[in-house]
C-alpha positions, 0 to 999 in steps of 0.5 A: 611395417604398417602402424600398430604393427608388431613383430618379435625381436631375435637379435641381442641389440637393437640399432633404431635408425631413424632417416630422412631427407631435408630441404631448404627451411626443413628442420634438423631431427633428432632421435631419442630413447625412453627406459620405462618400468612397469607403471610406463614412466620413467624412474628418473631423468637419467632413463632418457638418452638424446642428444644432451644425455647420450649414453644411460648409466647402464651403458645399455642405451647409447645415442649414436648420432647422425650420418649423411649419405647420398642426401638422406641424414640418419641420427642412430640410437643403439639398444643392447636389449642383454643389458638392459636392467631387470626393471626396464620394460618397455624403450621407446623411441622417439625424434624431435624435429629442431627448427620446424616440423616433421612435415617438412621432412620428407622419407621419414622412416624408422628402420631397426637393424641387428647391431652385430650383423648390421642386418635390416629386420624391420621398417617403419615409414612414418607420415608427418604434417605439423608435429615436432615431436614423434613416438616412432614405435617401442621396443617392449618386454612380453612374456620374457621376447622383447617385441617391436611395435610400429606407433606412429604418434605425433607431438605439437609440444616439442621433446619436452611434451613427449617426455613430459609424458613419461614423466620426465621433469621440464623445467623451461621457463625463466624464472625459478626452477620447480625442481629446487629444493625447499628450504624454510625461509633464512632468519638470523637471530637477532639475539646474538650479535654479529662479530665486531669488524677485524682489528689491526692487533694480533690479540684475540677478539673476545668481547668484553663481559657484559654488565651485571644489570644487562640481561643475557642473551636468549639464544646463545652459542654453545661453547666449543668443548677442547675437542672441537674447534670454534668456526667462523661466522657460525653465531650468524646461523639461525639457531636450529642449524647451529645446533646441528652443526655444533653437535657434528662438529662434536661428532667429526672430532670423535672420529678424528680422534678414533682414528688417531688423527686428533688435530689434524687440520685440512683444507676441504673441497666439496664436489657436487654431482648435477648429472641427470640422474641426480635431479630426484636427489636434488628436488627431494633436498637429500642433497641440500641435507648432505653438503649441511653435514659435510660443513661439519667436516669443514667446520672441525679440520678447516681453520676458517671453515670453509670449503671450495667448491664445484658441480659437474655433469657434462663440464665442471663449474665452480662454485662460490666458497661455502663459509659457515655463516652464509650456509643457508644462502649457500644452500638456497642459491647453489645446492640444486640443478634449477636452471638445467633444462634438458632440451634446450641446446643454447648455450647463453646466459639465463636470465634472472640468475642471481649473482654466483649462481652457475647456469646449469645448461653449461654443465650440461647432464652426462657424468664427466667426474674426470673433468672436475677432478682435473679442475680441482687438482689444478686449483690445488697446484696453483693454491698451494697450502700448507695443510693438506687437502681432502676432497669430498666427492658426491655422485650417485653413479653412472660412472663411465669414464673409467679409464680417464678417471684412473688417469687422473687419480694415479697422476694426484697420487703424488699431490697433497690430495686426498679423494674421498668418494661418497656413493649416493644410492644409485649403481655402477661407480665403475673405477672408484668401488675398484681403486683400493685394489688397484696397483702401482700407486705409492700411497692409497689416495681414493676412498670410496663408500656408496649408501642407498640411503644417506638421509638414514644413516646417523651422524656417528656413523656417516663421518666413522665412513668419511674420515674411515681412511683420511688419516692413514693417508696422511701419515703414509703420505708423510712417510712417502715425502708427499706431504 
């Protein structure tokens, strides 16, 4: 083929081999897919597959990685074009050159071959001087025939410059992300004082009344109702937050109590998804809003309201314990993806992380749930406690690990772990929409419920849903002599 050339596509999947042989000093290449709609862009980081994100939650467009043979190196990105969702209409295909440019590579050709027959059907040689990165042609929907077009256009800026292009959000510099969610600057009150230091007697710490001339405090806490519990360090909240926490912490003990488990305690872990697909969730603050209102949760069923707490992608981290009175730095420094960049390979520290901050870069941006699930079972193990545990899991999809996953449940079913999974709008939870219905597990210890839109749903309602199934846990898990 020549450039600008275009030809129909008869086949189901596509294979887009891109070759090339090397010398000494030449550069490695890497091959790359963009899932565009309509408008030409990308609907989120998720629609790029590469070498750090090799497989989209369709499952539809999968890196294959690289072969050597007979000197010439191939890197392989298979396209099932059956599969591809209704919205996608154009997948581009593109490499980036690793160390050097594409003109030092010699041979550079892009050859399309039926997946199923392994059938040559088309190929596209390519000429290169100083780019390092390349659009080597598209695959693109006309008239319900998926066609292919020969493009032949060269970058000076790398991968982050092609994908830059088609909206990809880079975030590549030292210093804060552009991608974190932004949130009012942190102000305590002063009107309310700090709790006094612990003392050495058992008696409670009340502080003594103040004397008829001293004025009141102009902000004070609201007392707890005998429904909800008093947390720890929550005077040290600014005054808005501790409203809202107050009124939901009312609001989880209501459901508690609808659902027969009025004074139940439990210790909360929280599991936050940093996969690619999440990054929109994240620089929006929707993600920020959600773990605020699951603080509520740790707030009612945790003596000292807090929660331990991981992200996961590729890997999983953990992330320093959230405690009440340090919410709204605990949402500032770790409640975001800043520090992931996707195009970066290194693996060293950034610097100018703050201390406790995780470099997102060695999480990494594929969804890995079962690792931070085996992560938290291990934890658990070697923490034990005499309440049990309730897990709250935030993802928004693009589960492919389905059978490690199920692995991975079945084996907590005999462990004092309950797994509530909250889906935050996006598609295919694979195993989690299915394990109520699984068999062969003494007790029912997965919860799953998926909203397109958390930020709309009302406190009464999100919590009716997140502790819907906890209780009966319990008492099944009781009678079963798991807890």
């Amino acid at each position: 083929m020549s450039k600008g050339a275009n030809l129909p596509v008869a086949v189901g999947a596509v294979r887009a081999v891109l070759g090339w042989t090397g010398g000494p000093g030449a550069p490695d290449a890497d091959a790359s897919a963009l899932l565009l709609g309509a408008d030409g862009r990308v609907r989120d980081d998720g629609d790029f597959v590469f070498y750090n994100q090799p497989r989209h939650v369709s499952g539809a467009v999968r890196h294959l990685g690289k072969r050597q043979d007979a000197g010439v190196t191939t890197d392989t990105v298979e396209v099932d074009l059956r599969s591809l969702e209704p919205e996608i209409e154009r997948v581009v295909l593109g490499a980036s050159a690793d160390g050097g440019t594409f003109g030092q590579l010699s041979g550079l050709t892009l050859r399309l071959l039926d997946a199923g027959t392994q059938r040559e059907f088309a190929r596209f040689e390519m000429e290169a001087t100083t780019e390092t990165a390349f659009l080597g042609g598209e695959l693109y929907l006309r008239g319900g025939q998926w066609k292919f077009r020969a493009i032949g256009q060269g970058y000076a800026s790398g991968l982050a410059g092609l994908a830059t292009d088609f909206g990809i959000s880079v975030d590549e510099e030292p210093g804060l992300p552009t991608t974190a969610p932004v949130l009012p600057p942190v102000v305590l009150p002063t009107a309310v004082p700090a709790p006094p230091p612990a003392q050495a007697s058992p008696a409670p710490r009340t502080p003594p009344p103040a004397p008829p001339t001293s004025p009141a405090p102009l902000t004070p806490p609201a007392p707890p109702t005998s429904a909800s519990r008093p947390g720890k360090g929550e005077e040290r909240l600014p005054v808005d937050m501790r409203k809202r926490l107050s009124l939901r912490k009312e609001q989880v003990a209501v459901s508690l109590r609808k659902h027969g488990a009025e004074g139940v305690t439990a210790r909360v872990v929280l599991i936050l998804d940093a996969s690619g697909s999440m990054s929109f969730l994240y620089s929006k603050g929707v993600v920020a809003d959600v773990v605020e209102r699951m603080a509520a949760v740790a707030a009612q069923l945790d003596d000292d309201g807090a929660m331990q707490a991981w992200t996961f992608a590729s890997h999983a981290a953990r992330l320093p314990d959230l405690t009440l009175g340090e919410l709204p730095e605990w949402l500032e420094l770790h409640v975001r993806v800043g520090e992931l960049s996707l195009f970066r390979r290194s693996k060293k520290p950034r610097k100018g992380l703050l201390p406790g901050q995780v470099d997102m870069r060695t999480v990494g941006i594929q969804n890995e749930e079962q690792k931070a699930i085996a992560e938290v079972r291990t934890y658990v193990r070697e923490h034990p406690a005499a309440d049990p545990t309730l897990v709250l899991f935030l993802s928004d999809g693009g589960v492919y690990r389905n059978n490690e996953i199920e692995r991975e449940l079945r084996a907590a079913v005999e462990e004092p772990i309950f797994w509530q999974f909250v889906g935050l709008g996006r598609s295919n939870y694979g195993v989690l929409e299915r394990f109520d219905a699984l068999p062969g597990r003494r007790v029912d210890n997965v919860g799953f419920f998926a909203v397109d839109d958390i930020g709309g749903i009302p406190d009464p309602e999100l919590y009716d849903r997140l502790l819907s199934e906890f209780p009966a846990w319990i008492t099944a898990a009781r009678r079963q002599g798991i807890l």
